[in-house]
C-alpha positions as CSV (number, residue, x, y, z in Angstrom):
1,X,14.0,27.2,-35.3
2,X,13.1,27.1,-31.2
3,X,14.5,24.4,-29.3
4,X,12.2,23.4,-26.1
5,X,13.6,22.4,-23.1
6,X,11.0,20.3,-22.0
7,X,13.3,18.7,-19.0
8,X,13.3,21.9,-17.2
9,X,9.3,22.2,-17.4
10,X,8.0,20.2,-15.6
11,X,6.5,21.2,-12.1
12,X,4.6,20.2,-9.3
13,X,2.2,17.8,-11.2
14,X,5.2,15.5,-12.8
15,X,4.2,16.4,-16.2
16,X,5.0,19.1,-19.0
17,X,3.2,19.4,-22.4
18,X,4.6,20.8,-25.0
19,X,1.6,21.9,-27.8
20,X,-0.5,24.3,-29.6
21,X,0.6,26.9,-26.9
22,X,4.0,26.8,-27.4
23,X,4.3,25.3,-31.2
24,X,1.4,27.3,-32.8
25,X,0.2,24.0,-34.4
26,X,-2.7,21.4,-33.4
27,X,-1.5,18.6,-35.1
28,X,0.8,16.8,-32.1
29,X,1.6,17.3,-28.5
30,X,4.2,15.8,-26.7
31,X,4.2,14.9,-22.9
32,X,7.4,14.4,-20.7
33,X,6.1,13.0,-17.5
34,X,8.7,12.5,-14.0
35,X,7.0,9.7,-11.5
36,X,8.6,9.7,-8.3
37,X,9.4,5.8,-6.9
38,X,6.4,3.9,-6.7
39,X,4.1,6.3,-7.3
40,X,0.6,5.0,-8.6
41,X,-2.4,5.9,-10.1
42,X,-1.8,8.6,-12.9
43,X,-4.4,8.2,-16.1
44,X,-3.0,7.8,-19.5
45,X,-6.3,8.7,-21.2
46,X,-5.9,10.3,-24.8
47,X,-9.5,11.5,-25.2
48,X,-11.9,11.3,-27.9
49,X,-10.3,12.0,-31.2
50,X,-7.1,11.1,-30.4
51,X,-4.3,9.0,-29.9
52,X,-1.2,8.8,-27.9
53,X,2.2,6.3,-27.5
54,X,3.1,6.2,-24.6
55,X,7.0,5.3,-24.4
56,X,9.1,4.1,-21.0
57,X,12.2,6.2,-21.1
58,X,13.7,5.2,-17.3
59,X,12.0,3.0,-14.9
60,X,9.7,-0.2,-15.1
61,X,5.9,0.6,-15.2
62,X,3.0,-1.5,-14.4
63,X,-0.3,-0.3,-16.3
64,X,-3.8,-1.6,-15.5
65,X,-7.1,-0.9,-17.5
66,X,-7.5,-1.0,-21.3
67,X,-3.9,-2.6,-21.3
68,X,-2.8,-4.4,-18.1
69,X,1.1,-5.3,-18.6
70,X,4.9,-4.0,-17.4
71,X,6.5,-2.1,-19.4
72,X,10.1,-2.0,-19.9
73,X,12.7,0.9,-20.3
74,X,12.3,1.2,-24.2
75,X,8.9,-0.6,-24.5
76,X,5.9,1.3,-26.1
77,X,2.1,1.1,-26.2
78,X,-0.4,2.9,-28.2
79,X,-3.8,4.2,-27.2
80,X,-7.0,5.7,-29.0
81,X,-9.9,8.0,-27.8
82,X,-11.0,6.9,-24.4
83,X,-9.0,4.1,-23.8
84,X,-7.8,4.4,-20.7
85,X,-4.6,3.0,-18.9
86,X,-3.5,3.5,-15.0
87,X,0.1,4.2,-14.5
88,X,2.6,3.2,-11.6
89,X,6.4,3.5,-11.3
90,X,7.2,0.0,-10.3
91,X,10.5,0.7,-9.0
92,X,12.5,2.6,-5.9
93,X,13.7,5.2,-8.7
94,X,12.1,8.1,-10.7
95,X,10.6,7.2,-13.3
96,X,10.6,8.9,-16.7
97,X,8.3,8.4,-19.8
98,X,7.3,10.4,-22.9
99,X,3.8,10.9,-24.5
100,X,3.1,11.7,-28.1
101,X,-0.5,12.6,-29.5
102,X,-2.1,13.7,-31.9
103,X,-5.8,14.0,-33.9
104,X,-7.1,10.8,-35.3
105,X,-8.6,10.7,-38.5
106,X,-12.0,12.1,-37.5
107,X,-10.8,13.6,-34.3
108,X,-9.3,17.0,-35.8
109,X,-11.1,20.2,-34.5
């Protein structure tokens, strides 16, 4: 058994991904994103052939694009393929989220 300590992964870009590269499998990935307060504009985009949830951990979000709502500590959405959301930290604190994916149906290469 390995036990990932995705908190202490993530750098400069806010996000860590935790997949094939570490897991040996291509079945899921998982994301663990850090947005610093009000930071805007990062892409929630799963990409052709798969989907993602996308799941508010700390912090309020707004999203705009294929889903334009707030999102709540707790609150989740779902995306397929090229759906794409835009992502902002609506508060004064940093914001934390999670991101599961995985290969749709047809979407498994």
């Amino acid at each position: 058994m390995t036990i990932f300590d995705v908190k202490r992964q993530v750098g400069d870009s806010g996000e860590y991904i935790l997949g094939a590269e570490q897991t040996g499998s291509h079945a899921c990935y998982l994301i663990y994103g850090r947005m610093k307060p009000n930071e805007k504009g990062r892409a929630l985009k799963p990409g052709k052939g798969h989907e993602e949830l996308f799941l508010a951990v700390r912090s309020h979000f707004t999203l705009t694009g294929h889903i334009s709502a707030a999102i709540k500590e707790g609150q989740a959405i779902h995306l397929r393929g090229d759906e794409t959301c835009w992502l902002e930290n609506a508060t004064d604190a940093e914001g934390i989220y999670v991101i599961s994916g995985g290969h749709a149906d047809a979407g498994h290469h």
